[in-house]
Structure formats: C-alpha cells, structure tokens
TIDOMI-896844 format. One line per 3 residues: their letters; for each residue x, y, z of N, C-alpha, C. Coordinates in steps of 0.001 Angstrom, whole numbers, always signed. Layout:
% residues N
A> X:Y:Z:X:Y:Z:X:Y:Z | ...
END
This chain:
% residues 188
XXX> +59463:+160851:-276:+60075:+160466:-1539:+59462:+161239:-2714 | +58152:+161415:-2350:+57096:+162459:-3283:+58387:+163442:-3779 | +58041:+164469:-2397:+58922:+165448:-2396:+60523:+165034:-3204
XXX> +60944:+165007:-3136:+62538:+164583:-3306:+62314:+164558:-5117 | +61436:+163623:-5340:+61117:+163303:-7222:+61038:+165036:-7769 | +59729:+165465:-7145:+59301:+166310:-7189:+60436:+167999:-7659
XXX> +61406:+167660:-6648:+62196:+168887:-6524:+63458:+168169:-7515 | +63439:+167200:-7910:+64366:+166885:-8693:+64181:+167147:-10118 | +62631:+166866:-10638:+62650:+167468:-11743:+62152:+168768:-11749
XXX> +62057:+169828:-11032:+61833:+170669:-10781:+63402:+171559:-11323 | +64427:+171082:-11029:+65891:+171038:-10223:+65959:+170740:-12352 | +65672:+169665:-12700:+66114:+169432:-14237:+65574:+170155:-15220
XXX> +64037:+170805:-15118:+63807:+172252:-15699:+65267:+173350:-15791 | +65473:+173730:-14693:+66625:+174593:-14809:+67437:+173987:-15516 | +68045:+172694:-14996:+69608:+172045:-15371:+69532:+172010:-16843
XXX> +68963:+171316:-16894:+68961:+170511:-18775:+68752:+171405:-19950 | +67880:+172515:-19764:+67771:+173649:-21043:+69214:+174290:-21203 | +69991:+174300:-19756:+71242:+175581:-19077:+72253:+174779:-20295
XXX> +72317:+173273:-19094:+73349:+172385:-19272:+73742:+172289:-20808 | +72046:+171879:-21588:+72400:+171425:-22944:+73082:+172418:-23804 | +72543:+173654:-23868:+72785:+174752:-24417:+74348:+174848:-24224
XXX> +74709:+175259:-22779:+76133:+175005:-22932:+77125:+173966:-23137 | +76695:+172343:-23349:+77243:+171896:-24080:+77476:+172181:-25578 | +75921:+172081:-26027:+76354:+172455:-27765:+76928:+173534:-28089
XXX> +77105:+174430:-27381:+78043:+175560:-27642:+79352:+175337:-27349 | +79878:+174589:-26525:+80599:+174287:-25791:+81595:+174101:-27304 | +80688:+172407:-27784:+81354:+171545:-28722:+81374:+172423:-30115
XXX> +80693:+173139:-30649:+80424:+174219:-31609:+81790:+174623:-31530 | +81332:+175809:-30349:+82762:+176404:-30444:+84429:+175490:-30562 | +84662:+174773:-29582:+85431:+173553:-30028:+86008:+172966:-30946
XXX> +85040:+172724:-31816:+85204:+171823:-33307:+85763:+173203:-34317 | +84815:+174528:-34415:+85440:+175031:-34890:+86603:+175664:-34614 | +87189:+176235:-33472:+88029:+176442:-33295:+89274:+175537:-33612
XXX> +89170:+174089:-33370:+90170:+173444:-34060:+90188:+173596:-35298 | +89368:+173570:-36247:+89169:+173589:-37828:+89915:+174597:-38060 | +89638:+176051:-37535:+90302:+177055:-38269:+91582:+177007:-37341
XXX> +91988:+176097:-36296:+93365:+176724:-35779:+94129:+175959:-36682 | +94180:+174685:-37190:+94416:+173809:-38438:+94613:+174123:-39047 | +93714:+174534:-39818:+93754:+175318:-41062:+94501:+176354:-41385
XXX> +94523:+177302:-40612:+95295:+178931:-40452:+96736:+178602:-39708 | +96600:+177860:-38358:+98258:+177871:-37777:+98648:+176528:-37408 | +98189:+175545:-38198:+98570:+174242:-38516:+100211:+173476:-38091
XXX> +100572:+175120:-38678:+102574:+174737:-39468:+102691:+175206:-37834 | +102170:+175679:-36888:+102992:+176183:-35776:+102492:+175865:-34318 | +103032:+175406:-33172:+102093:+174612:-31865:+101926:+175854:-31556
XXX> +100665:+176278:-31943:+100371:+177126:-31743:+98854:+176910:-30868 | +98295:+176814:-29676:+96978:+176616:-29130:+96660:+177749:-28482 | +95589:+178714:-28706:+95905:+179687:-28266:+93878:+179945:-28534
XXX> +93226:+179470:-27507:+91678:+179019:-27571:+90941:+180516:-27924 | +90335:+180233:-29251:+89377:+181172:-29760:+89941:+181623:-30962 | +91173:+181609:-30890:+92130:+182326:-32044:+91572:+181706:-33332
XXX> +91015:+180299:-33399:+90674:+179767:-34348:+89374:+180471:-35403 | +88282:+180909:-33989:+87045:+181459:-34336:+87287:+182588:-34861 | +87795:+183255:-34149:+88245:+184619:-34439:+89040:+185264:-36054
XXX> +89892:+184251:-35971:+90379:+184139:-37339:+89857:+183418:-38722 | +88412:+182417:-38471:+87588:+182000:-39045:+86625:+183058:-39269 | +86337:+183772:-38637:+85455:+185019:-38316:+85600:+185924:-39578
XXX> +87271:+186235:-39034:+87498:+187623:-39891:+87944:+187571:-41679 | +88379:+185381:-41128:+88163:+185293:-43179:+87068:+185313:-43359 | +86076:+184590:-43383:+84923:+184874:-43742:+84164:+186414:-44117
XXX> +84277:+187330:-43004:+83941:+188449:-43539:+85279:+189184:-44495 | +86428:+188903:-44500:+87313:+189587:-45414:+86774:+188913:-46855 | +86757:+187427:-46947:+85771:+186922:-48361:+84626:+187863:-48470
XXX> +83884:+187930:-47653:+82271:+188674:-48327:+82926:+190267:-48436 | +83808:+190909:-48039:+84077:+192004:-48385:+84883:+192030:-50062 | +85742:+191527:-49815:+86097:+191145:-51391:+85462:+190797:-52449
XXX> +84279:+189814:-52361:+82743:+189545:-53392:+82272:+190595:-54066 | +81961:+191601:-52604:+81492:+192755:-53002:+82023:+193988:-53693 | +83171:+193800:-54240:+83561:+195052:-54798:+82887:+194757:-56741
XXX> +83205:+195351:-57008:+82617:+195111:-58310:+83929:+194260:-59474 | +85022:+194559:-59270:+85551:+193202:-59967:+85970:+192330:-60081 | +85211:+191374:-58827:+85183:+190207:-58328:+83798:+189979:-58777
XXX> +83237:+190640:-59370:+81622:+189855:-59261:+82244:+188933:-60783 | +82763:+189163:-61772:+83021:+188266:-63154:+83536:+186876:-62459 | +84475:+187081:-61412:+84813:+185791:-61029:+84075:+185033:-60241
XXX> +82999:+185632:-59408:+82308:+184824:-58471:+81604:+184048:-59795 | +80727:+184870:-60594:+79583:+184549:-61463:+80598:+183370:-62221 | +81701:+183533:-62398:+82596:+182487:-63492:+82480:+180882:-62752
XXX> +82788:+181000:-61234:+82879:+179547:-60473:+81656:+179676:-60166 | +80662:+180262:-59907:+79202:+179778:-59569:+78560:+179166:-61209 | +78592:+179745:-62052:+78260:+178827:-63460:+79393:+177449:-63033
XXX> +80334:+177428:-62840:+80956:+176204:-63085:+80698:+175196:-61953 | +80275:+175452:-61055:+79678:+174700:-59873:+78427:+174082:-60250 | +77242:+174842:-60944:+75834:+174408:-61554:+76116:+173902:-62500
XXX> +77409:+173695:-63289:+77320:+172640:-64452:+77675:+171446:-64130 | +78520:+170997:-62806:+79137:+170098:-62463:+77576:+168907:-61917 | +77218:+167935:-62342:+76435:+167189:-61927:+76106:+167066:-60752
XXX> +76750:+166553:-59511:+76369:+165781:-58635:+76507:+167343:-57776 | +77379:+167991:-58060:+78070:+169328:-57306:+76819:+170651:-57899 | +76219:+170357:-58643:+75322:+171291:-58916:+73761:+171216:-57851
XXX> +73843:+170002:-57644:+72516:+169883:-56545:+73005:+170495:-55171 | +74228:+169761:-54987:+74309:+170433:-53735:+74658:+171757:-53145 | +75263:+172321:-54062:+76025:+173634:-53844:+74308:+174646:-54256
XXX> +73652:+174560:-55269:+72685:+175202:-55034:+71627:+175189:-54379 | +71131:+173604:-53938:+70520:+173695:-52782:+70806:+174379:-51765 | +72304:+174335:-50670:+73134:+175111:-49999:+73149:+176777:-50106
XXX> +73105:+177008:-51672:+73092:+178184:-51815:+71744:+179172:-51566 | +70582:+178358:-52222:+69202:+178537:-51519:+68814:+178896:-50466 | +69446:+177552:-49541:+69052:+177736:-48289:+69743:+178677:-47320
XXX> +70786:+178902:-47570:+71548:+180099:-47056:+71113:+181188:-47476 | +70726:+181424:-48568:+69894:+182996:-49175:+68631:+183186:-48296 | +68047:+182162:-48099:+66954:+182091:-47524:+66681:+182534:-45959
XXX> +67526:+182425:-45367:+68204:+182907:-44210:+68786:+184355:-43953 | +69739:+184432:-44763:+70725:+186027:-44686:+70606:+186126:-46064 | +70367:+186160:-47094:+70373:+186482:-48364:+69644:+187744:-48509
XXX> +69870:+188327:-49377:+68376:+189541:-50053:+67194:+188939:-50333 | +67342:+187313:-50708:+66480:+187177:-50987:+65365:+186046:-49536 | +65373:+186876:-48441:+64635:+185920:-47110:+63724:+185591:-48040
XXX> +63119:+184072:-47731:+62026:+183301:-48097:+61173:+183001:-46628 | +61661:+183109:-45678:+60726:+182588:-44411:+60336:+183804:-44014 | +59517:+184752:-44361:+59192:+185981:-43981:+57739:+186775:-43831
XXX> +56614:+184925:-44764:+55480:+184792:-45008:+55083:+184313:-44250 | +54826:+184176:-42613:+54019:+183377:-41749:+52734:+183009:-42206 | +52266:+181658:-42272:+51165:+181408:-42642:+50045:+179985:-41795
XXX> +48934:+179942:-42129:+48195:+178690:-41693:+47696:+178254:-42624 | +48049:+176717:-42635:+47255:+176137:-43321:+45823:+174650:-42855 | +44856:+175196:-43699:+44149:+174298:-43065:+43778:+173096:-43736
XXX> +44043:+171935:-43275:+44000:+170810:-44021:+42615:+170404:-44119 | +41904:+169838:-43271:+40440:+169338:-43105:+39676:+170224:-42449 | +38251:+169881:-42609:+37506:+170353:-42326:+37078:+170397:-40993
XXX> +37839:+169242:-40234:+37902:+169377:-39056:+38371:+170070:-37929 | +39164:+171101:-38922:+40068:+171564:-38046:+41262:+171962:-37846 | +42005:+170846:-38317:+43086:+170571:-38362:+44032:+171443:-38791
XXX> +44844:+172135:-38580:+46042:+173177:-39088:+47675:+172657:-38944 | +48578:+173376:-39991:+49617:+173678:-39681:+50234:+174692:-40174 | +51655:+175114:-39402:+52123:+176496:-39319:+53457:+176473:-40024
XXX> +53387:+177431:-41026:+54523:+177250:-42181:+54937:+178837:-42330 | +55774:+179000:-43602:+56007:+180203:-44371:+55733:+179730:-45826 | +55217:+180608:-46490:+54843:+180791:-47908:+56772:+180516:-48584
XXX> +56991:+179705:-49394:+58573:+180244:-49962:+58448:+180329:-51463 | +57064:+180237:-51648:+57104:+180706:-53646:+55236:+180924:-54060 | +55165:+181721:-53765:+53881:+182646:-54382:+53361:+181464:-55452
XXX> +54046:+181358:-56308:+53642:+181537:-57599:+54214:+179840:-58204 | +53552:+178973:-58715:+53995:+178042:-58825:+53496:+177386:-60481 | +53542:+178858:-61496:+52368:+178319:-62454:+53777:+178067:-63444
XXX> +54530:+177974:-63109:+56285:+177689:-63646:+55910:+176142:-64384 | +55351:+175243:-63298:+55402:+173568:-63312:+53894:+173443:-63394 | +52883:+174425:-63736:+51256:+174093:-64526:+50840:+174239:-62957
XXX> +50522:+174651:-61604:+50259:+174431:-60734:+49598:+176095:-60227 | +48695:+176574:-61322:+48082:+177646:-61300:+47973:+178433:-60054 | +47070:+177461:-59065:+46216:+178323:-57965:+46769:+177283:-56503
XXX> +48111:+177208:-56988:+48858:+176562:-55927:+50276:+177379:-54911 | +50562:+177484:-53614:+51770:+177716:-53193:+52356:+176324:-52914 | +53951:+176912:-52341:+54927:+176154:-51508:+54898:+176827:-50345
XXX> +54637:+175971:-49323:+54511:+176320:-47812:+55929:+175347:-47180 | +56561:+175485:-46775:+57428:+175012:-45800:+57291:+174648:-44251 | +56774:+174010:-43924:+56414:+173994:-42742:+57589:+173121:-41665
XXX> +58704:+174165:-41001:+59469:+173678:-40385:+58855:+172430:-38979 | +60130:+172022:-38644:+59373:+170457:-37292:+59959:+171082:-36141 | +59196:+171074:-35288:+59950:+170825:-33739:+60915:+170765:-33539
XXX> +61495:+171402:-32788:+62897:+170805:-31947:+64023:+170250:-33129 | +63974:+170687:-34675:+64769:+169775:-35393:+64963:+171304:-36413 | +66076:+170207:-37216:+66691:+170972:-38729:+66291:+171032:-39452
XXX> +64475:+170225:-39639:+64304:+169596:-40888:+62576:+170293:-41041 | +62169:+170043:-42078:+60722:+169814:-42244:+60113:+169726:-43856 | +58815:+169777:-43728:+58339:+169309:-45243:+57940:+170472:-45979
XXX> +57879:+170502:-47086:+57528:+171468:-48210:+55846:+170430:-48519 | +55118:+171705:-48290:+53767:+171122:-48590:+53086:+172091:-49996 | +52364:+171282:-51324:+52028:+172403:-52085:+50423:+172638:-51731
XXX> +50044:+173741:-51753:+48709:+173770:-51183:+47854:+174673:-52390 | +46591:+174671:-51873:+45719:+175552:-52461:+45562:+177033:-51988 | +45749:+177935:-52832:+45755:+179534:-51898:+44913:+179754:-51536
XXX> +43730:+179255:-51552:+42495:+179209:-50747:+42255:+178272:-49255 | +43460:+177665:-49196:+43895:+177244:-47550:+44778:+177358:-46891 | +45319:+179077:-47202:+46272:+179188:-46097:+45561:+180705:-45786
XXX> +46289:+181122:-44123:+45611:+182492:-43780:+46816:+182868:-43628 | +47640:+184213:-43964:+48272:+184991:-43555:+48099:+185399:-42417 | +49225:+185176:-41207:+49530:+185243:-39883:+50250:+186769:-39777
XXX> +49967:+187631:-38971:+50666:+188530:-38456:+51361:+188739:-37756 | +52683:+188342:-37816:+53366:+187912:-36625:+55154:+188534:-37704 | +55770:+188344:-36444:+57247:+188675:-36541:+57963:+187308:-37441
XXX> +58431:+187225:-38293:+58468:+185759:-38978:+59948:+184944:-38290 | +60743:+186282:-37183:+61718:+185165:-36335:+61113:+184703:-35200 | +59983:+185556:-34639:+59211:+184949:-33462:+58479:+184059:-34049
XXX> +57785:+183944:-34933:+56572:+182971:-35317:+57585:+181674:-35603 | +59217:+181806:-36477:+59754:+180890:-36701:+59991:+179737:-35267 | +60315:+180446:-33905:+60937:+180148:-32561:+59871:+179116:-32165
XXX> +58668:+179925:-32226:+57366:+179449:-32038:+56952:+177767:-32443 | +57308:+178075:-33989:+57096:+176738:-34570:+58103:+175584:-34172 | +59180:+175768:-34212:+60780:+174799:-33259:+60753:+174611:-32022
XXX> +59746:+175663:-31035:+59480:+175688:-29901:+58410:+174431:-29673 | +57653:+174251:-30524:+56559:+173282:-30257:+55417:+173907:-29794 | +55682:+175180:-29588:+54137:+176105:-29251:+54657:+176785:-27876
XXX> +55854:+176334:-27490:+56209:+176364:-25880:+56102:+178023:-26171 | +57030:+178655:-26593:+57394:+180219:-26927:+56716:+181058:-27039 | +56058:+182034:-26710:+55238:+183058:-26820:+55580:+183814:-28437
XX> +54597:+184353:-29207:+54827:+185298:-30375:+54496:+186448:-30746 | +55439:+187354:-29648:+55226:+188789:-29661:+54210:+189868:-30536
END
C-alpha cells in the first residue's frame, strides 16, 4: 500500500503542474475568445474557435499602432487628462496604468532586484526597488521596495532604509519567477 501512495503522488508531481496549467489556459483562452467573438461577430452565428483571440489580438495591436503616430498623441493626452480628473475613475485607471507601465511600459519598475534585511537576526526579504527616491513625501534616506508573494497576484510595498537593502545580481524576470516560485526555481 506503501508503494501504491508512493507512486501516486509521485504520478501527481507530473499530473497537477501539466493538468493545472492546461486548465487555466484552457479557461483564459475560452473566456476570451468568447469576449472578443461577442464583441466583433456578435450580429452573426458565427463560432469559429480562436477567431475571437486572434481578432482581439490584432485590435489591440492595430490600437497601439494608431497611438503611435504622432496625431493621435493630442487625443490620447486629451482622454487620459479626462480620465485623472474623473474621481473614482482617476484611481483606478492610473493605478492600472502604472502597473501596466511597470511591466511593458518604457518605464519597467521591477528591474531592481534587491534584499532586504529586516533584523538583526537574519531575517530577509526579496523585492525590487520601484522608486529610488522618496524625498517627494519628506522620506529622505528612504526607498519603495515591492516585495511580490508566492504563488499569487499580490504583494506588499515596504518603505525601507537604503542602508538595508543589497542589490542582487540577477536577471530581474528570473529573480521575479524565483520570488512566485517560492524559492522552488533556479536564478540563472
């Protein structure tokens, strides 16, 4: 019976990383593909699997090609002021906008691998630097460290002293994998 347990989770190593992965892709792909088949060929029974992505795909990059010409930038800049004046729509759309810059933007913010050490005991955690400079809000000889969580979407913004973090040398998408990995991941 040893045996049998044994080779079963042995057997769920493989299954469950495979399995999960291709579920959430599964449903990913899925959800969006309905969204944009809706959206785009709504008016026609039209099911025709991927067409959705595909055509979600190529608006999206036909929008960022259009942004970029130069006289579209008066109008982007016209609804982005009018988005940051709108109250409740100004938090979210620039938070959103942040965090997406932060990612694919010019302006990457996770690109500072860092350690920070809390006590004297020892104790560390593994972040990115996302603002040098914090003497904006009186906070002289202070950063913002971000220190993403495990296995999740989320994590905390810690402000620290620049005298307790060490600059890490590392690849900042491997060191990122690393940190979501839980340590599991190697960092090239």
């Amino acid at each position: 019976m040893k045996t049998l347990l044994n080779y079963f989770f042995r057997g769920m190593l493989i299954i469950f990383p495979v399995g999960a992965t291709i579920y959430i892709v599964t449903i990913t792909i899925n959800w969006m593909n309905s969204i944009f088949n809706d959206l785009f060929f709504g008016w026609f029974d039209l099911n025709i699997p991927g067409l959705g992505i595909l055509t979600g795909f190529l608006s999206i990059a036909l929008v960022g090609f259009i942004f970029t010409l130069a006289f579209t930038k008066p109008v982007v800049s016209f609804f982005e002021r009018l988005l940051t004046r709108l109250p409740l729509v100004s938090i979210i759309y620039s938070s959103l906008k942040d965090l997406t810059e932060a990612f694919v933007g010019e302006k990457k913010k996770f690109n500072a691998p860092v350690k920070i050490q809390f006590t004297e005991s020892g104790l560390v955690r593994f972040g990115f630097i996302t603002q040098h400079s914090l003497s904006n809000i009186g906070l002289e000889d202070e950063v913002a460290v971000y220190c993403p969580h495990s296995y999740n979407f989320s994590g905390n913004l810690y402000i620290v002293p620049k005298d307790s973090i060490t600059p890490i040398d590392a690849d900042p998408a491997d060191f990122m994998r690393f940190i979501v990995s839980g340590g599991v991941t190697n960092i090239s």
